[in-house]
N, C-alpha and C positions, 0 to 999 in steps of 0.2 A: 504494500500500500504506500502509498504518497502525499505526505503532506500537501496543502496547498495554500499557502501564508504569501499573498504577492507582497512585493514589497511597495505597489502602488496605495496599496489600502494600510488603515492603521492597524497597529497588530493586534489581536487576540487579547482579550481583556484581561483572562486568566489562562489556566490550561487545558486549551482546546487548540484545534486546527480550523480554521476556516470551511478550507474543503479536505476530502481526500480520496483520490485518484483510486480507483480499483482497477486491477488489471485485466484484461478479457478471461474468460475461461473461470473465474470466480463464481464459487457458490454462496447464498444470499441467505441468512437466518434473519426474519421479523420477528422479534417479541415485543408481543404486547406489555404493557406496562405492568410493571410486578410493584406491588404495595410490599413494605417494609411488615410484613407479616410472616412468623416463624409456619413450621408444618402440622405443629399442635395447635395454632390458632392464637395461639398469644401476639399480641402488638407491645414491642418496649415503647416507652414513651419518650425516648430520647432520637431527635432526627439524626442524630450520626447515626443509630446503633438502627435506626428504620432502614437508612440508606444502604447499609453492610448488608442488612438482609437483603434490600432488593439486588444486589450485583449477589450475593447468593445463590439468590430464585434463577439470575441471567444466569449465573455459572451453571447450576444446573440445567437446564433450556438446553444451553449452547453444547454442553457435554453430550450430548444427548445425537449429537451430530459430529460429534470429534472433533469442535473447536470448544476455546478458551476465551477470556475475556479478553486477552491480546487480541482477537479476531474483529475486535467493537470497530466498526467507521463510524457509526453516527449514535449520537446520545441524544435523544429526547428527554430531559428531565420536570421534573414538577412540584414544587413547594409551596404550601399554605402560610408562610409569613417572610419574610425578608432575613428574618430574624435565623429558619431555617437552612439558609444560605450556604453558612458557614460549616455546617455538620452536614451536609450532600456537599459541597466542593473538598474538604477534607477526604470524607468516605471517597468518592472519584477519582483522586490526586492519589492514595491508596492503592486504588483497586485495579485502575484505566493505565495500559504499557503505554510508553513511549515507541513512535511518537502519537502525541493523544489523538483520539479521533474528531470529528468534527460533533460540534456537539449546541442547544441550545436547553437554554433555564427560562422557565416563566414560573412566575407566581399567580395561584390559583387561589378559587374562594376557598375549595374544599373536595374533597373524596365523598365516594360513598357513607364510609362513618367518620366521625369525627376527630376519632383518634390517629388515622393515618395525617400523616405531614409531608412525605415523600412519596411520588412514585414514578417510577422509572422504567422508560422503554428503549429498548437499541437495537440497530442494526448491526450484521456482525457478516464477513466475508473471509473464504478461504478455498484452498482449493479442493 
């Protein structure tokens, strides 16, 4: 895969890529968005430790095809305060190999229940 950080534009605000190039002959895994929810049903109430489960849930997903979170090109992420920010871009910076993939954050009103803060969708390519 291949970064794509032009140097006409400003750079990346944190750690992500703008774009990134997939090479022909790549295989393509969509997941849908995984809530920081464990397998027994429990939710921690801390957005790091939501986020960790969601790249979790991905690891599993992606395993499941004989790729890894190294495989991520795009991150769709999601957070219920500004405040959660900081505990999904740690968890990411964590979990997302270099070089990172392309990737976008919004702040949402809210999930399904209320206890979720984080949720997290990615694309993921390999051969």
């Amino acid at each position: 895969m291949k970064p794509l950080n032009p140097a006409a534009i400003a750079p990346p605000f944190a750690r992500y890529s703008h774009g990134m190039e997939v090479p022909p002959g790549q295989r393509f895994v969509f997941c849908s968005g995984q809530l920081g929810v464990a397998a027994d049903g429990t939710v921690p109430e801390d957005a790091r430790a939501q986020a960790d489960l969601c790249f979790a849930n991905i690891a599993a997903i992606l395993a499941e095809t004989g790729m890894t979170l190294a495989d991520i090109v795009r991150i769709n992420a999601y957070v219920t305060d500004r405040a959660h920010m900081k505990g999904y871009m740690e968890s990411r910076d964590c979990h997302v190999a270099s070089p990172p993939p392309a990737s976008t954050l919004m702040i949402v009103s809210g999930f399904t229940r209320p206890e979720f803060k984080v949720e997290i969708e990615v694309v993921a390519a390999a051969l």
